[in-house]
C-alpha positions as CSV (number, residue, x, y, z in Angstrom):
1,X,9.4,-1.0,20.9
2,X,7.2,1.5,22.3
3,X,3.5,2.8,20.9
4,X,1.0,5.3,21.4
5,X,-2.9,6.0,20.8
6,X,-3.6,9.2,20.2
7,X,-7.2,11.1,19.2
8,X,-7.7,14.6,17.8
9,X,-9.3,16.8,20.1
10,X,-12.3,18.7,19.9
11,X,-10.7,22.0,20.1
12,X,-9.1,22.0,16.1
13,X,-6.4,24.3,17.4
14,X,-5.7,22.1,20.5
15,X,-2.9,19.3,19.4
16,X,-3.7,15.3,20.0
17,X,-4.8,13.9,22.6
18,X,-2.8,10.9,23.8
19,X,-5.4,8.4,25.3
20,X,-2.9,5.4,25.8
21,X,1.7,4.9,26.2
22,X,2.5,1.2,25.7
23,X,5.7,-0.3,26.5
24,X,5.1,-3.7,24.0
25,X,3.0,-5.3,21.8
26,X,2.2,-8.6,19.8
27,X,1.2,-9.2,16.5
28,X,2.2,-5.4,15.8
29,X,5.6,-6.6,13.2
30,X,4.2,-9.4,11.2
31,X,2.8,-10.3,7.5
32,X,-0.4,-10.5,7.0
33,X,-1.2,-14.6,5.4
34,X,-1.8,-14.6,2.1
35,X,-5.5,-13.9,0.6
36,X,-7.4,-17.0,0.0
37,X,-7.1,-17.5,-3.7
38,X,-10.7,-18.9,-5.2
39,X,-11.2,-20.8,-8.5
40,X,-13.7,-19.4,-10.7
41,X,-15.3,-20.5,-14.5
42,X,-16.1,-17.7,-17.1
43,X,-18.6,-19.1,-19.0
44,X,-19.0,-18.3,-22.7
45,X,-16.4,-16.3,-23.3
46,X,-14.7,-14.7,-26.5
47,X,-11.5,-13.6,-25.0
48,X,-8.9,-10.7,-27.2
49,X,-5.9,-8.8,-26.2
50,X,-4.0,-10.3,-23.5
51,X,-7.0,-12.5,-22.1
52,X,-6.3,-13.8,-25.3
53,X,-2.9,-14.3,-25.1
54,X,-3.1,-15.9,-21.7
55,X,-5.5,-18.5,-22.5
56,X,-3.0,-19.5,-25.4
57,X,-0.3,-19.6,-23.2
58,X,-2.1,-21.9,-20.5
59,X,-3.3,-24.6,-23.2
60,X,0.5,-24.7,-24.4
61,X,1.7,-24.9,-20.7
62,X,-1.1,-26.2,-18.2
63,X,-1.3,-22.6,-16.7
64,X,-0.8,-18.5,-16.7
65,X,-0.2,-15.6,-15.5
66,X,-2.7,-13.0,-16.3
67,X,-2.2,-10.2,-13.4
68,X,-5.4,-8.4,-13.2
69,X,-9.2,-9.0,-14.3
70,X,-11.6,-6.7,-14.0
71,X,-15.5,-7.3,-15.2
72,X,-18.2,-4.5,-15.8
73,X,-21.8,-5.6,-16.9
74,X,-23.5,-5.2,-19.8
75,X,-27.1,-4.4,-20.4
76,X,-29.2,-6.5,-23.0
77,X,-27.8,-4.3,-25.7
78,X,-24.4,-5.4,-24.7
79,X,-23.5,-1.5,-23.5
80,X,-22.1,-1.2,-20.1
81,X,-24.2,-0.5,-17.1
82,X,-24.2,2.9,-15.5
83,X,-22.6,3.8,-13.3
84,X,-19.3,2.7,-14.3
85,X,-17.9,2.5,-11.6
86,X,-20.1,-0.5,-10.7
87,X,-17.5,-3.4,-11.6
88,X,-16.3,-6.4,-10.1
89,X,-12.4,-7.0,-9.5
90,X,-9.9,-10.4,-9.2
91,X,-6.4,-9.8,-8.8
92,X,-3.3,-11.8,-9.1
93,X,-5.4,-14.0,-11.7
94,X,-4.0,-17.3,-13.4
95,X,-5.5,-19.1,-16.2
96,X,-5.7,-22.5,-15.4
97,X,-7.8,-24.1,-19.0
98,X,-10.2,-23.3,-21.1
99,X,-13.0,-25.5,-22.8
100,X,-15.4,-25.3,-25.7
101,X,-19.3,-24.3,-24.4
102,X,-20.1,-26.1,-27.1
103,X,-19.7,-26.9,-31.3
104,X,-16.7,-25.9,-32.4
105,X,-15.6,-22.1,-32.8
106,X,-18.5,-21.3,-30.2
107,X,-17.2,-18.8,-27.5
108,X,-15.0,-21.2,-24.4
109,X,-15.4,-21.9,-20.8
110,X,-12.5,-20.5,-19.3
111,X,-11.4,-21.4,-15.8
112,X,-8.9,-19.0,-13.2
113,X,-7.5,-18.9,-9.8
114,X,-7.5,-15.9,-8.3
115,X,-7.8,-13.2,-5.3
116,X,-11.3,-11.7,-4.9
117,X,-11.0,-7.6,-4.8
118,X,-9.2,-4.6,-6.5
119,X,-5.8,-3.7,-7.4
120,X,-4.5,-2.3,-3.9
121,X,-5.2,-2.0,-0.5
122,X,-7.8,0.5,0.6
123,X,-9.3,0.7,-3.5
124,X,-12.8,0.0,-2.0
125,X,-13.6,-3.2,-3.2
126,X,-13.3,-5.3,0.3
127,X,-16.8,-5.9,0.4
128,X,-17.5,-6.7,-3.2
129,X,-19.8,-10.0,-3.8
130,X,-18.6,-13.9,-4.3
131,X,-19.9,-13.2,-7.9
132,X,-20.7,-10.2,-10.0
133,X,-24.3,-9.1,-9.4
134,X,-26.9,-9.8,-12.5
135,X,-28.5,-6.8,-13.5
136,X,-31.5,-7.3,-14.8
137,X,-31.6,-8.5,-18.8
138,X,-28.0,-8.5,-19.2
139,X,-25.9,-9.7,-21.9
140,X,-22.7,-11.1,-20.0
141,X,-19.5,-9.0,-18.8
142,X,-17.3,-6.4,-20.8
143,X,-13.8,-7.8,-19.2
144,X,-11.3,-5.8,-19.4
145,X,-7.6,-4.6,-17.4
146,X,-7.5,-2.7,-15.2
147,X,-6.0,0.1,-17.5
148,X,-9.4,0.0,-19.3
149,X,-7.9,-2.4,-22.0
150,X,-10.1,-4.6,-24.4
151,X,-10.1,-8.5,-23.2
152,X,-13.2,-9.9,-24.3
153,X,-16.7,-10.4,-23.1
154,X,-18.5,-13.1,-21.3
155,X,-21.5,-14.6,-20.7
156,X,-21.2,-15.7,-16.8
157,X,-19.3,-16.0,-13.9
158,X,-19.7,-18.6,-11.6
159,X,-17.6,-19.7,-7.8
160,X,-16.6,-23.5,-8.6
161,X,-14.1,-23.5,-5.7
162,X,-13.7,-21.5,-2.6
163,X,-10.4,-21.4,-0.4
164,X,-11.3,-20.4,3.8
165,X,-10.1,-16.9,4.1
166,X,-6.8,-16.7,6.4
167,X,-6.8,-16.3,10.5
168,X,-6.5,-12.9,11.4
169,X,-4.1,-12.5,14.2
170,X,-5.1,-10.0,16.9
171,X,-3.2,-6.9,17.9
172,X,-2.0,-6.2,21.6
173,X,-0.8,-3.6,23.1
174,X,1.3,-4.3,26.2
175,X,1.8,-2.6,29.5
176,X,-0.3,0.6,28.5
177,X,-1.0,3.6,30.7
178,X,-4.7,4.8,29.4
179,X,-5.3,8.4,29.9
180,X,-8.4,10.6,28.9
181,X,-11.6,8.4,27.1
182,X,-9.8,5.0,27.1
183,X,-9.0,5.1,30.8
184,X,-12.7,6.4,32.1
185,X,-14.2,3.3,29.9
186,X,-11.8,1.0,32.0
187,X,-12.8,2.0,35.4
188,X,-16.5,1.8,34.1
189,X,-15.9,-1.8,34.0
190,X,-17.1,-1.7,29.8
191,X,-16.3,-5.3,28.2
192,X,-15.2,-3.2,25.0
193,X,-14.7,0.0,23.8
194,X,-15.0,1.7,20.3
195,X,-12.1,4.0,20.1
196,X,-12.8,5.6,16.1
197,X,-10.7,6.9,14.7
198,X,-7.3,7.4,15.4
199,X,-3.6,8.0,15.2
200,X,-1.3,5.0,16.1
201,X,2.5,5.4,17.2
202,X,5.4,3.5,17.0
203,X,7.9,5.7,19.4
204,X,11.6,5.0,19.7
205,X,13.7,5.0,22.9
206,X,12.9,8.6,23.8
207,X,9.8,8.5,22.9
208,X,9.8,10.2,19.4
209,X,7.6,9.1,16.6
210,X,9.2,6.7,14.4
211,X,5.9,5.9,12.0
212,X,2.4,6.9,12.9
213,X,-0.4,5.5,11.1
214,X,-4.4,6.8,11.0
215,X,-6.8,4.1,12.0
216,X,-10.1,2.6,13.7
217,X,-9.4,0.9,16.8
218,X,-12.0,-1.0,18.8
219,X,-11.0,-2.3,21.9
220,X,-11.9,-6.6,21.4
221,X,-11.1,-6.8,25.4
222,X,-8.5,-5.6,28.1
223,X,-7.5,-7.2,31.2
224,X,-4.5,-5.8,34.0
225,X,-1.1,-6.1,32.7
226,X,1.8,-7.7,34.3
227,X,3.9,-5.2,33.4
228,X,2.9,-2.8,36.3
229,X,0.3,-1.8,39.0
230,X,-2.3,0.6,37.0
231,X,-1.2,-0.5,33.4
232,X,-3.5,-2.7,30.8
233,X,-3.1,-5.2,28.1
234,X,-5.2,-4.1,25.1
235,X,-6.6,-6.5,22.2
236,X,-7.5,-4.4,19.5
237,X,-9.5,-4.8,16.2
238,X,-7.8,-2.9,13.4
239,X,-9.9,-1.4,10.8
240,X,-6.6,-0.6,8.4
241,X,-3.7,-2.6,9.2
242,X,-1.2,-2.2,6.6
243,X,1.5,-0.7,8.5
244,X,1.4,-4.1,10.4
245,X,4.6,-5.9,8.8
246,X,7.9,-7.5,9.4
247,X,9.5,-5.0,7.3
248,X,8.8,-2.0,9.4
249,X,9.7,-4.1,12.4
250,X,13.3,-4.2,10.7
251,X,13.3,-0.3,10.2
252,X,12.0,0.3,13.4
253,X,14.5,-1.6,14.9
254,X,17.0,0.4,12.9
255,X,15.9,3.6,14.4
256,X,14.9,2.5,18.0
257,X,18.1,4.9,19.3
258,X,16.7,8.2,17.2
259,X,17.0,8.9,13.4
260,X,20.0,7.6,11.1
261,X,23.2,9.9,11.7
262,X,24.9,8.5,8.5
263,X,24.0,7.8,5.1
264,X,23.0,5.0,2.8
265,X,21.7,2.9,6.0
266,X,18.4,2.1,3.8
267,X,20.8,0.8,0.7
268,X,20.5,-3.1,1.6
269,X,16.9,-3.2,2.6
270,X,14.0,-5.3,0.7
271,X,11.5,-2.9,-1.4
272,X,8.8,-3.6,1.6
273,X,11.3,-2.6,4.1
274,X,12.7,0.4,1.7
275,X,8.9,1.7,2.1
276,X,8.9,1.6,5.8
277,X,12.1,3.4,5.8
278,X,10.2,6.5,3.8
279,X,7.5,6.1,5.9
280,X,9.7,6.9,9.4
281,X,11.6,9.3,7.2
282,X,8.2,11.7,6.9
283,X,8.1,11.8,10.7
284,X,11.5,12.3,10.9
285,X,11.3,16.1,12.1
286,X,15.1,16.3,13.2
287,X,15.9,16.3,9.1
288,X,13.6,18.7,8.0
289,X,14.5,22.5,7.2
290,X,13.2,25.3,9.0
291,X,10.0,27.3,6.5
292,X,12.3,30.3,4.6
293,X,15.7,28.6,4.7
294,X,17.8,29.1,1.9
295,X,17.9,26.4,-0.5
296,X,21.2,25.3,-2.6
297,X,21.6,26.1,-6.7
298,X,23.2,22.1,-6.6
299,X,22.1,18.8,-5.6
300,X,24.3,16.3,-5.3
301,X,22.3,13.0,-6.0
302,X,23.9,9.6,-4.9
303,X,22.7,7.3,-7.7
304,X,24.2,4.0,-6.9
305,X,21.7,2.6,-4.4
306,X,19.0,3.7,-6.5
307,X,17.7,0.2,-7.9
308,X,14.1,1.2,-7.4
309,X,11.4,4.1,-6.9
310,X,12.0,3.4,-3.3
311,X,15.3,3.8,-3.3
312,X,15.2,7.2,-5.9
313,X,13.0,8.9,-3.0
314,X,15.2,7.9,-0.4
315,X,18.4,9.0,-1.7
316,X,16.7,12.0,-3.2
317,X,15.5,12.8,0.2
318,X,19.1,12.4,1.9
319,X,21.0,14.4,-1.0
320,X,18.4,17.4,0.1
321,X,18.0,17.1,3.7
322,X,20.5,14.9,4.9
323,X,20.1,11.4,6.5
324,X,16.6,10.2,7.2
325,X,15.9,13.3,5.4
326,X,12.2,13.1,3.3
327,X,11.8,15.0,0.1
328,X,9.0,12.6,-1.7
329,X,7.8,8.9,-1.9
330,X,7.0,8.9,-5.2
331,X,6.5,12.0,-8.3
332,X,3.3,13.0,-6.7
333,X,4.6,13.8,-3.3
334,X,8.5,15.0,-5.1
335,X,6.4,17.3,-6.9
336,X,4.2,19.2,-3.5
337,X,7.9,19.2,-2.2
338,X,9.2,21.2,-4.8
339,X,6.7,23.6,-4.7
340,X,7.0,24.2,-0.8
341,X,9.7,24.5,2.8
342,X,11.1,21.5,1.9
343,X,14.9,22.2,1.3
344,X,14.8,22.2,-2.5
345,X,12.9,24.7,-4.8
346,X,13.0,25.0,-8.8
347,X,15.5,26.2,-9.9
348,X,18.6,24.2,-9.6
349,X,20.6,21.7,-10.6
350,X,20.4,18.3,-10.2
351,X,23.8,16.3,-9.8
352,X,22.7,12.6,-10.6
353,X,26.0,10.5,-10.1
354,X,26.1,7.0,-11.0
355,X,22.9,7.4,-12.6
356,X,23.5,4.4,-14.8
357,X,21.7,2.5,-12.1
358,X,18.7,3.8,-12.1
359,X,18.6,3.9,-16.1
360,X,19.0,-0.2,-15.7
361,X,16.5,-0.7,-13.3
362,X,13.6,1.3,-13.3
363,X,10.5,1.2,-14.3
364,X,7.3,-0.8,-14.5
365,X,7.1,-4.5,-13.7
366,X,4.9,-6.7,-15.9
367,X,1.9,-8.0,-14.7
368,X,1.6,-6.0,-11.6
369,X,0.4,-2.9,-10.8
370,X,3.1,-0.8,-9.9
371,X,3.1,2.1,-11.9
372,X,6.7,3.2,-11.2
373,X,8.5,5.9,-13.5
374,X,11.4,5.0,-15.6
375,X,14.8,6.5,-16.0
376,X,13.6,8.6,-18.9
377,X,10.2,9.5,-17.3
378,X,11.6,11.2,-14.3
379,X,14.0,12.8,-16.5
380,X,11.4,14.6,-18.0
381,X,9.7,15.1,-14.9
382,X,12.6,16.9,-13.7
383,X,12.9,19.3,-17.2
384,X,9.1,20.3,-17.1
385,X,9.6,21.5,-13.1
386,X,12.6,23.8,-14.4
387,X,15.3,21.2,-12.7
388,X,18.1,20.9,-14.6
389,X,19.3,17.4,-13.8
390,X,23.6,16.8,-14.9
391,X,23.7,12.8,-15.7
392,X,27.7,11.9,-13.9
């Protein structure tokens, strides 16, 4: 595989500037370990709602799922503290016990393992504290999910056991020819270089953009590269490195000789690797119509791949615009589509063929936090953007 650095440049009407070409890379197409997972007591709580339940569940079987926790303090009055969006997050929480504090029918100690931080990647709560900060005179923690819903209070929160946090691997970049910036701080002899902000390629074999990705880059060091007088290897420090995954090294395998001529080539791929594939389908230029084009009155949609959101957007893009064709990753995204140059615009019909599929199988999961639409929901979706969707 083949990458590229680029940087915007200072003239806004100018196009990127690219600032390195790289003929390899380690550490680029792998899974990130998983998150240490600490233990934690809640001390004097008075757990409802599915806190409730989950406690109940993990004295009857030694332990349970719960999902999400999230905790927001409360003053001496026992009313939250402003601002509200001051509160402190666990994910993928499981109760492990729960213990009187004291005479019976007093509020319980309960005990949890769990990942410190939000509900997603990028939600801002990275740098959150070991524990919830103690505002002065408080009265505990309002807990709650994180749809807002009622789980209880508590008095405390304390770390009883703490897991190391995982090895990051490093990011190189083989065999690159630096241009611009990147190649002026090389033949200054600098140890390391801050790059900023900026857009990072995956190319296929003739050097069209299969997934490009906005990031910080900081160069960690950089030393001559075997793979050619002039070229460098480059370690890199990644500020946001989700695109770094095994699953987009599968699609981007799939698409190393161009985009997909032929249907359906997404159909047996994993819902990681089905994400990747929308991803390279959004850069995937060849597939997209030309602004004013005429769009069709009828849709044909090919419904029996269409086993999850993933899978809805990718076939909805192909019945559109073709193969590798993008029309949407999700309602949000479907819905600016519809209202611009992107192949389809309300209104038409909608063709949905073997839509029994998608009836069965979508929809939200429980105890996560994907919020994906059912059957019925993107129905209606559909009916208020003046689509008229035929169910064959």
């Amino acid at each position: 595989m083949r990458f590229r650095i680029t940087v915007e440049s200072d003239d806004t009407d100018a196009p990127e500037e690219i600032v390195a070409l790289c003929t390899d890379a380690t550490g680029y197409y792998i899974d990130p370990p998983p998150p240490a997972r600490h233990r934690y007591e809640l001390r004097g709580c008075s757990p409802a709602g599915g806190l409730a339940r989950a406690v109940a569940a993990a004295l009857d079987n030694g332990s349970a799922p719960l999902g999400g926790l999230t905790l927001r303090a409360l003053d001496r009055h026992g009313e939250p503290v402003e601002p509200a969006w001051d509160v402190w997050c666990l994910t993928d929480v499981r109760i492990l016990g729960a213990g009187s504090a004291g005479a019976r029918g007093t509020p319980v100690d309960i005990t949890i393992e769990a990942v410190m931080g939000g509900h997603g990647a990028g939600d801002g709560y990275d740098e959150q504290p070991e524990v919830p900060e103690v505002p002065p005179l408080f009265s505990g923690f309002a807990l709650m999910d994180r749809d807002d819903e009622d789980w209880g209070v508590c008095r405390q929160v304390a770390l009883i056991d703490k897991e190391p946090e995982p090895d990051v691997v490093p990011l190189r970049l083989l065999g690159c020819e630096l241009r611009g910036p990147l190649s002026a701080a090389w033949e200054s002899g600098e140890d390391r270089f801050e790059l900023g902000g900026v857009y990072l390629a995956s190319l296929d074999r003739s050097g069209v953009v299969i997934d490009e990705h906005w990031t910080c880059l900081h160069v960690d060091s950089w030393v001559p590269s075997p793979a050619g007088t002039g070229r460098v290897d480059l370690t890199l420090d990644v500020s946001c490195d989700d695109f770094r995954s095994s699953a987009a090294g599968t699609v981007h395998e799939m698409w190393w000789e161009g985009p997909p001529r032929e249907p359906h080539l997404w159909s047996a791929l994993s819902g990681s690797e089905r994400v990747a594939w929308s991803n390279a389908t959004q850069n995937n230029r060849t597939a997209r119509p030309a602004p004013g084009a005429p769009v069709r009155a009828t849709i044909h949609l090919d419904g029996r791949h269409i086993t999850d959101v993933q899978g809805f957007a990718l076939a909805l893009g192909e019945a559109v615009n073709g193969p590798g064709g993008w029309f949407g990753a999700c309602l949000g995204t479907i819905d600016h589509a519809l209202g611009g140059d992107w192949g389809a615009r309300p209104p038409f019909t909608l063709v949905w063929h073997d839509h029994e599929v998608a009836r069965a199988c979508l929809g939200r999961t429980p105890l996560t936090y994907d919020a994906s639409p059912s059957f019925a929901e993107i129905l209606a979706f559909f009916a208020a953007r003046k689509v008229d969707v035929v169910l064959a």
